[in-house]
C-alpha positions as MATLAB code, in Angstrom:
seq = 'XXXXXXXXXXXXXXXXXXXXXXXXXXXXXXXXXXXXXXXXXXXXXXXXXXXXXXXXXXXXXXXXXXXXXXXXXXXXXXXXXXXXXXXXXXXXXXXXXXXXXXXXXXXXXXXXXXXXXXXXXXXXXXXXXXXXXXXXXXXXXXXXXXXXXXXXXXXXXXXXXXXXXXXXXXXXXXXXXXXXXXXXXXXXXXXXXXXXXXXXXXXXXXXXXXXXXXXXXXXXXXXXXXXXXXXXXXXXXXXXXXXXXXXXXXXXXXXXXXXXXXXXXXXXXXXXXXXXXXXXXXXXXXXXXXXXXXXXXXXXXXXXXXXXXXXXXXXXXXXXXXXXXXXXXXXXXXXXXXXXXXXXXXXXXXXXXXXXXXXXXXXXXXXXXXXXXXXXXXXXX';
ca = [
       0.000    0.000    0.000;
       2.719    2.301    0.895;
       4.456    1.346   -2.673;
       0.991    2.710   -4.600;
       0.939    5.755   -2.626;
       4.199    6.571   -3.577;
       3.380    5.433   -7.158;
      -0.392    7.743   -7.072;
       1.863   10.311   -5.983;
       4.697   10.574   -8.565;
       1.762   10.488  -10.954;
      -0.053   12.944   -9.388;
       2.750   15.058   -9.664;
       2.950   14.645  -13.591;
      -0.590   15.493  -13.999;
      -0.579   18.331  -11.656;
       2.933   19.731  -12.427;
       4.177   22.690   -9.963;
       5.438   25.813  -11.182;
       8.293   27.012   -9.591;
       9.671   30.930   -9.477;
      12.638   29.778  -11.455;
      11.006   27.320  -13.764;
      12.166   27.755  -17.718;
       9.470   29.680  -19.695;
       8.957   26.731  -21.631;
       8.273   23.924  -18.900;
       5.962   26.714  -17.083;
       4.013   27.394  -20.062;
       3.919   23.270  -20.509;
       2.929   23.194  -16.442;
       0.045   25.677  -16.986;
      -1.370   23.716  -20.012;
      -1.382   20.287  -18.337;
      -2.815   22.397  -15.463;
      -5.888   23.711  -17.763;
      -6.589   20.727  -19.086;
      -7.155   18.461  -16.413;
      -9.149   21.625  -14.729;
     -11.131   21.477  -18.471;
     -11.760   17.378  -18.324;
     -13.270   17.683  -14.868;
     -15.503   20.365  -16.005;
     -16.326   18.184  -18.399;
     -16.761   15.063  -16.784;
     -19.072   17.062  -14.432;
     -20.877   18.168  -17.126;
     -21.602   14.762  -18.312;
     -22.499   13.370  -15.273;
     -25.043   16.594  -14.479;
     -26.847   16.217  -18.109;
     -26.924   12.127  -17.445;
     -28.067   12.729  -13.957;
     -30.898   15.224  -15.284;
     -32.044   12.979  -18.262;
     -34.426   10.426  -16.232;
     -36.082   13.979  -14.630;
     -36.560   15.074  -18.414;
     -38.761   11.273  -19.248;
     -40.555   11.615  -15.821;
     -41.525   15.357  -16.828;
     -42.518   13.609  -19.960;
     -44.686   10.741  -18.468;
     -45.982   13.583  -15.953;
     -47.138   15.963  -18.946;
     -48.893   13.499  -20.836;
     -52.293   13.024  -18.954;
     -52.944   16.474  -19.750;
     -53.660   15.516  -22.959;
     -54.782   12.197  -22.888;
     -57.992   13.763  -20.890;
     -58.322   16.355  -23.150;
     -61.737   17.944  -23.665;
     -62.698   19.683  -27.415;
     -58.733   19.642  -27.998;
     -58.330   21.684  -24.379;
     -55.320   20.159  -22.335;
     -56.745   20.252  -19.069;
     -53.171   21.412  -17.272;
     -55.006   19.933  -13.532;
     -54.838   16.795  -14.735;
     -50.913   16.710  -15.095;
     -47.901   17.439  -12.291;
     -46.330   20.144  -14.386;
     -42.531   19.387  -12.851;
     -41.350   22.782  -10.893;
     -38.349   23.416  -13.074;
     -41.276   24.813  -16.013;
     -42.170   28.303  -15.281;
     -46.188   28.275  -15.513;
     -45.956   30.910  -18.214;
     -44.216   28.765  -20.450;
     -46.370   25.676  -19.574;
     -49.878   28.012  -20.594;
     -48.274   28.604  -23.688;
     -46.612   25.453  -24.923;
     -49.227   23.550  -23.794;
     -51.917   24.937  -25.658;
     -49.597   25.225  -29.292;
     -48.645   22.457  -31.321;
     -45.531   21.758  -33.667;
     -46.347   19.429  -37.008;
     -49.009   18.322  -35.274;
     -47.393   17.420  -32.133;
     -48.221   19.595  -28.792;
     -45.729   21.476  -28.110;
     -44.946   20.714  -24.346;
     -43.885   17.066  -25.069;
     -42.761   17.532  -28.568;
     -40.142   19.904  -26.468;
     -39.484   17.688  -23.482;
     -38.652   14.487  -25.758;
     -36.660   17.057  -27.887;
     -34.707   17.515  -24.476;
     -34.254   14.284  -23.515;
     -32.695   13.607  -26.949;
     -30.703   16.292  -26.543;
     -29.140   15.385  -22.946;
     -28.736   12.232  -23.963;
     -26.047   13.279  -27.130;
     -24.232   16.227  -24.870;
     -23.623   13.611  -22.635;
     -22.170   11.335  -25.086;
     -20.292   14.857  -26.966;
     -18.980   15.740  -22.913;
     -17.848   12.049  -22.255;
     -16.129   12.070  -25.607;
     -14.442   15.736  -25.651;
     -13.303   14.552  -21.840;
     -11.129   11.651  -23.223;
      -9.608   13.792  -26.129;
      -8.701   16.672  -23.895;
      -7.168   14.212  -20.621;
      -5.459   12.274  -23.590;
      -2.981   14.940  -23.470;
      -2.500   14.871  -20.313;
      -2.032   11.163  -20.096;
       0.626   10.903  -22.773;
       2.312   13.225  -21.221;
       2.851   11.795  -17.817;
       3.500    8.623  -19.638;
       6.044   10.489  -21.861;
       8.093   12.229  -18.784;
       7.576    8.548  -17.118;
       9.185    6.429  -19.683;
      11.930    8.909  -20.640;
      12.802    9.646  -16.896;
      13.130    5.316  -16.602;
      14.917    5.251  -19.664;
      17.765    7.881  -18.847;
      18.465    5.923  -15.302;
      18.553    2.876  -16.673;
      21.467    3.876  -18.502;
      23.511    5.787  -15.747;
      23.723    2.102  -14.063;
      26.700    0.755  -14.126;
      27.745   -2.420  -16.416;
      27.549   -4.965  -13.897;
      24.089   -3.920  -13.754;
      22.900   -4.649  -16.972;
      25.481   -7.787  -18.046;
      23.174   -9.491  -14.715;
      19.939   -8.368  -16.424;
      17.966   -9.673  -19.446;
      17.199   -7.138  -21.813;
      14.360   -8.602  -22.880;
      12.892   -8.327  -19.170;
      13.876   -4.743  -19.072;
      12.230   -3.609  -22.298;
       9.229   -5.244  -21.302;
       9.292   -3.510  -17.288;
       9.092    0.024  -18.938;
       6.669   -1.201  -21.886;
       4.251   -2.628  -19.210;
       4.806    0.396  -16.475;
       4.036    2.897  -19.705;
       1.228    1.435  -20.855;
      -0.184    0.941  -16.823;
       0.198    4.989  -16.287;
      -2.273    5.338  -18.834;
      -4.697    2.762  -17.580;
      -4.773    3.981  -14.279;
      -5.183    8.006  -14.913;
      -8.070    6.688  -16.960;
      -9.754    4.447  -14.592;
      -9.245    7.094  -11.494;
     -10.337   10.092  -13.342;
     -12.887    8.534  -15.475;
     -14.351    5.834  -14.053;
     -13.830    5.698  -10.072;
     -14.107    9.529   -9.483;
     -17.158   10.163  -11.687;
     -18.703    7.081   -9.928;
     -18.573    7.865   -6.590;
     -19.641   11.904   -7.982;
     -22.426   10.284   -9.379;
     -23.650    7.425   -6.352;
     -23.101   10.715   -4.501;
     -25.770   12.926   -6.502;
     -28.102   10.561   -7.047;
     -28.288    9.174   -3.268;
     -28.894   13.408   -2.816;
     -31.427   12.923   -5.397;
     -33.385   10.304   -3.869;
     -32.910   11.853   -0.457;
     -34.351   15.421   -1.501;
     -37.524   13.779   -3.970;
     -38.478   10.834   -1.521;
     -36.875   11.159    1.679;
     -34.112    8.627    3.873;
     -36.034    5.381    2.714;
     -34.673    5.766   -0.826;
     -31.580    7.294   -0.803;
     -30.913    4.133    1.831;
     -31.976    1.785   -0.710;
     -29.442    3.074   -2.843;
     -26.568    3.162   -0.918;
     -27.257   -0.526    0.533;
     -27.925   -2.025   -2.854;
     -24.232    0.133   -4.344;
     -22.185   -0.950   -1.070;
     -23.346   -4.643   -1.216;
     -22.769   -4.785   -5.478;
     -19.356   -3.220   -4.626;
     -18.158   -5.287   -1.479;
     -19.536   -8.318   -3.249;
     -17.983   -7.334   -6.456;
     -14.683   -6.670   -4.910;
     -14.448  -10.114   -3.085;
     -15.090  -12.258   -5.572;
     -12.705  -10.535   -7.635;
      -9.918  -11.233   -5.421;
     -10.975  -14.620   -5.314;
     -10.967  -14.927   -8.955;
      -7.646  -13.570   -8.845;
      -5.642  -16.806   -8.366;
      -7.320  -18.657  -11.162;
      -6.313  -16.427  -13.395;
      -2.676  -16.063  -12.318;
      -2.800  -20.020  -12.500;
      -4.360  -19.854  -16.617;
      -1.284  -17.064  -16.928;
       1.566  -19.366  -15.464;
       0.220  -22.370  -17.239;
      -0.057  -20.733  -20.521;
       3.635  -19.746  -20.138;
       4.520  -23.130  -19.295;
       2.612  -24.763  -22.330;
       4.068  -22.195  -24.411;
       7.530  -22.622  -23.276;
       7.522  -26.980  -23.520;
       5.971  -25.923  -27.552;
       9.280  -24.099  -27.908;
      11.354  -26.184  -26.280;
      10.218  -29.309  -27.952;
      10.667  -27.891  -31.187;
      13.916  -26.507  -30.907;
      15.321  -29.384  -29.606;
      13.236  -31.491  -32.132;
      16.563  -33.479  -33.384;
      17.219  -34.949  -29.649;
      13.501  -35.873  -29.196;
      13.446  -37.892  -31.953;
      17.062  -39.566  -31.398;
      15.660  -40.742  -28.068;
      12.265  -41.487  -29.104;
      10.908  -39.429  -26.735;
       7.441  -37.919  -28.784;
       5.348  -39.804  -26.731;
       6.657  -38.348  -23.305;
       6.796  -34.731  -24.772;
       2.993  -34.954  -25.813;
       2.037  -36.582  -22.575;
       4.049  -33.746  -20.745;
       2.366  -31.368  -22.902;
      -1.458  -32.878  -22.444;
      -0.563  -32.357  -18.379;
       0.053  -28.948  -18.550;
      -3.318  -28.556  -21.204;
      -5.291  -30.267  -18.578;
      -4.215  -27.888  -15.572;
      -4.727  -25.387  -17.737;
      -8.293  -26.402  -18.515;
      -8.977  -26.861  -15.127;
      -8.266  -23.566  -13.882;
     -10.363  -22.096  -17.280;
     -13.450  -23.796  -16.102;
     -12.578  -22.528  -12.384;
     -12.298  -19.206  -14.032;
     -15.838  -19.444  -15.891;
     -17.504  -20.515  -12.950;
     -16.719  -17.903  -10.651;
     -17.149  -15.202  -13.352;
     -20.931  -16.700  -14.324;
     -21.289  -16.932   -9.987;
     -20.098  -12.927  -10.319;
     -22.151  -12.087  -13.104;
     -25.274  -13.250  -11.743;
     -24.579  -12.326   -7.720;
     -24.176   -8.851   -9.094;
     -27.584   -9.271  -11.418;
     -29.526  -10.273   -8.167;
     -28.262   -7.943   -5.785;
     -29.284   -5.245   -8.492;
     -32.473   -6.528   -8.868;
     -33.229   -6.584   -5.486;
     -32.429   -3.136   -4.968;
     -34.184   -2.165   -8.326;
     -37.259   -4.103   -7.354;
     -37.161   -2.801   -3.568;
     -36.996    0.712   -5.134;
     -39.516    0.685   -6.996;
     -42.074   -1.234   -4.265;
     -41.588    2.227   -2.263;
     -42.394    4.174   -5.340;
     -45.296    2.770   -6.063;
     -46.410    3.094   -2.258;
     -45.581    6.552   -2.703;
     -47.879    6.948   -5.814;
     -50.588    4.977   -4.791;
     -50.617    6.958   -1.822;
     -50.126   10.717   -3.655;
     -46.984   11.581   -2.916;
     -45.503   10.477   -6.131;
     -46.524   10.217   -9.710;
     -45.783    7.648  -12.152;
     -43.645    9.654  -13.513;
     -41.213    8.942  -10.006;
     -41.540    5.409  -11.192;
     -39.761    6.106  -14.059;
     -37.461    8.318  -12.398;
     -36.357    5.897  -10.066;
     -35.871    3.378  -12.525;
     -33.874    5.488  -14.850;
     -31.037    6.557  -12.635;
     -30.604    3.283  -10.784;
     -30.003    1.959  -14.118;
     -27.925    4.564  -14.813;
     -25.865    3.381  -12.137;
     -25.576    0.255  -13.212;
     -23.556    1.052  -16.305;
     -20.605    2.084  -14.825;
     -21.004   -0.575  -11.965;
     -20.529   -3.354  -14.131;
     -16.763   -2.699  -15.073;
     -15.780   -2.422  -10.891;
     -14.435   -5.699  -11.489;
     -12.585   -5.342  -14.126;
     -11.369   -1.918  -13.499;
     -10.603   -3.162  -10.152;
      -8.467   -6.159  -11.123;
      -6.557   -4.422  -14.274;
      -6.146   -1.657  -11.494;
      -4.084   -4.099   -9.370;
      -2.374   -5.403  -12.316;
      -0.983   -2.043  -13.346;
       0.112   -1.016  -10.138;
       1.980   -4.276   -9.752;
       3.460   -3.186  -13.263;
       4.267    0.254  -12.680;
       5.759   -0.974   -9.178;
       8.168   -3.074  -11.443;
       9.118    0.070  -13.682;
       9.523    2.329  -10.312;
      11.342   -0.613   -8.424;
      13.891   -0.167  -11.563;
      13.995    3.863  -11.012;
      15.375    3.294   -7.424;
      18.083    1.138   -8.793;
      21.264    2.723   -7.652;
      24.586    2.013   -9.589;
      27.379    0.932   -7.841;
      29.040    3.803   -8.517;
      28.271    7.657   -8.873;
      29.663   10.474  -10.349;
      29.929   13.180   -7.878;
      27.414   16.338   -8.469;
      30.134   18.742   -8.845;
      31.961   16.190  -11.795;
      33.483   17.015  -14.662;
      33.018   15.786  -17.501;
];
């Protein structure tokens, strides 16, 4: 833990670069830019999560508008028979709702116009987020790899004629490619998800009151904690399909290259049988690994449904006793789906998460590599 602190530090510090009094002109002006544009993708991401957030409230003003018309008398909307949603100034609701578009009233023709428009600016915010961080990224990952790359050649010979170069190339290949994983998943998948459990759970609170917003944050902290366990579990088995690929791998090669000595020795019969063990340990912990991830899969479908369906059971008390419309059923439904979209890659995000702090702990475990011996500060050359 201490190691990935360190590690979410010195990464922090490459996306949030500091700006010292006697910093070059050119690595300020670099500093401020990385600066602006991690201030621009939050504002973004925000953005996306507020228009996603207020999309379900646009389809339950939509569902709450309708009746209006559906009871119409001589083409009248009778405007008693709907719950106008408080965010429509009444002026605006006398007038749209007594015009029509093509045919279409105007009131809904301009709340399903909204919804389709939330729905693409949060698409256009998600997607302008990820072009604008990607900057960002590639630049931490560029100061990263460069930084590794420069002390791995002040080490001394003995150093690297103990070392396979092979291994080496692949430490700062893997530890590269992990920086970028992880700013991704932390700025764009962990942080908006909490941002967002957070606003809807206020949500929930404000419209229906502690039952709800309870509802919600039992059904998210048993999905997670459920989520998270059987992850690790899962863990081993796939460490154990990893390792035994390798070693089936490695007996192919082997075999082959030493194909002139199997045959002299007759030996194709204990290669293949050698070979079939390793297939069937392999297969073994493949069906282990299938199993858990269909017991994952549908643990994390039921405890979602049971929230879902509790949810909506407290709803439809609420409406069949007034203090809700169906339009709240809707609601409810939309944004605890909602939730569920970014839910469903905690796992993954979770265990490639591990895996690249493992990596990048690899690449930094190189960067504290001291050579034997050092050139003084005040050397010349």
């Amino acid at each position: 833990r201490e190691q990935n602190w360190r590690i979410a530090k010195e990464l922090g510090r490459h996306v949030w670069p500091s700006l010292p009094d006697n910093a070059h002109a050119t690595d300020r002006e670099h500093a401020v830019a990385m600066r602006q544009r991690v201030i621009a993708s939050i504002s973004l991401m925000l953005a996306g999560k507020g228009v996603t957030i207020a999309t379900p409230f646009m389809f339950k003003a939509l569902v709450d508008t309708l009746p209006m018309y559906a009871t119409a008398a001589g083409g009248i909307p009778d405007v008693a028979a709907a719950t106008i949603p408080t965010f429509i100034p009444d002026g605006l609701v006398d007038g749209l709702s007594t015009s029509a578009l093509a045919g279409v009233p105007t009131l809904p023709f301009a709340l399903l116009l909204s919804y389709g428009t939330f729905r693409t600016l949060s698409s256009l915010f998600q997607e302008s987020r990820n072009a604008v961080f990607a900057h960002v990224a590639q630049s931490a990952i560029r100061s990263v790899g460069r930084s590794t790359f420069d002390h791995v050649h002040s080490l001394d010979m003995q150093f690297h004629l103990n070392r396979n170069t092979g291994t080496l190339g692949r430490i700062i290949e893997r530890g590269n490619r992990s920086i970028s994983f992880v700013l991704n998943a932390m700025v764009f998948n962990t942080v908006p998800t909490v941002v967002e459990v957070g606003v809807v759970t206020g949500c929930m609170w404000y419209q229906f009151g502690v039952g709800h917003a309870s509802t919600i944050l039992a059904t998210i902290g048993a999905y997670v904690g459920f989520t998270i366990g059987i992850t690790e579990w899962r863990t081993q088995f796939r460490k154990d399909m990893n390792r035994l690929n390798n070693e089936a791998s490695g007996r192919i090669s082997d075999s082959l290259l030493n194909y002139e000595t199997v045959k002299y020795f007759n030996n194709e019969h204990h290669e293949g049988k050698t070979y079939e063990t390793t297939l069937r340990k392999y297969q073994s912990a493949a069906l282990q690994s299938q199993s858990s991830l269909a017991m994952l899969n549908f643990g994390q479908s039921a405890i979602f449904t049971v929230g879902l369906t509790t949810i909506m059971c407290l709803t439809a008390k609420d409406v069949v006793a007034g203090t809700a419309t169906v339009g709240d059923l809707v609601l409810v439904n939309g944004l605890l789906f909602q939730l569920s979209v970014p839910l469903n890659f905690i796992g993954s995000v979770y265990r490639e998460v591990q895996q690249a702090f493992i990596d990048m702990e690899a690449m930094f475990g190189l960067r504290d590599t001291k050579p034997a011996l050092e050139d003084a500060p005040n050397a010349i050359e």
